[in-house]
C-alpha positions, 0 to 999 in steps of 0.5 A: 921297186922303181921300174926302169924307164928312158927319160923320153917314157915317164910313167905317172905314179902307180896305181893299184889296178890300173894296167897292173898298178901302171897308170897311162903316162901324164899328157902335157897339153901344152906340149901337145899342142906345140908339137901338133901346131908345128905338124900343121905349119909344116902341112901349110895348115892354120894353128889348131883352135879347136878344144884341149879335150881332142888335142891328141885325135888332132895330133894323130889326124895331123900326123897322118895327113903328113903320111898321107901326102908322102912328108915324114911328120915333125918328129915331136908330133910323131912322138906324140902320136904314137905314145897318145896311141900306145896309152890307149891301147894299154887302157883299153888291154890292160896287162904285162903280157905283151910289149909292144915296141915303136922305136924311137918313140914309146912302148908299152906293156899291154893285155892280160895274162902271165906277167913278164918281170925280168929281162926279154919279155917273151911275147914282143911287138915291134913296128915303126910309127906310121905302121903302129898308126895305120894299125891303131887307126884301122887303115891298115888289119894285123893280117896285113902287117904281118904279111907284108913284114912292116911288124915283128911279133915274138911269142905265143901272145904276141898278135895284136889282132883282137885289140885292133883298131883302137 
């Protein structure tokens, strides 16, 4: 069975025992490097120069800079950030048990335990880009978001926490 994805999610081929046979999704370097180049123009930065291999920390690092000085990030920049985030989490919590939502950008299926296969999944997480950002980078506790509302969590499942910084 073909699993369902938006265009903008495209999962790579399957593999058994990866994250339930789920392999993260291909990073286009290229791509990558565009969108963090534009961050960095937009943030009156010099073009990145640095090695393939940290292009996404330097995504992230970028897009958190523009947070930082109170700019909204360049949108594909944003994207990339949260979906290179969101791939970690998933390898680092493999499992269907949980998904975890960042509109527009991504989400994923994470951390083990029951597996949900059809319609709303029962345990759902649900933020924006730069709330998920601070929380994977450690800027921001679980305890935190979910008091102040930034995140929507649904289900016994459902926290994060333990999983938290990445």
């Amino acid at each position: 069975m073909k699993p369902e994805v938006n265009d903008d999610l495209r999962l790579n081929e399957r593999f058994p025992g990866d994250n339930d046979g789920v392999s993260p999704r291909k990073i286009d370097p290229e791509r990558l490097k565009s969108a963090l180049d534009a961050q960095l123009v937009a943030l009156d930065e010099p073009a990145y120069d640095g090695p393939a291999a940290t292009l996404p920390d330097a995504l992230v690092a970028a897009v958190l800079a523009a947070y930082d000085r109170g700019r909204t990030p360049e949108r594909e920049a944003a994207r990339q950030a949260v979906r290179h985030l969101l791939d970690r989490l998933a390898t680092a919590a493999p499992g269907r048990t949980v998904e975890v939502r960042v509109p527009p950008y991504a989400a994923v299926q994470a951390i083990a335990g029951p597996r949900h296969t059809r319609g709303t999944p029962p345990n759902v997480v649900e933020m924006d880009g730069h709330t998920w950002i601070r929380l994977a980078l450690g800027r921001l506790t679980w305890d935190e978001a979910m008091a102040n509302g930034a995140v929507s969590a649904s289900g016994s499942r459902a926290d994060l926490s333990a999983h938290l910084p990445l």
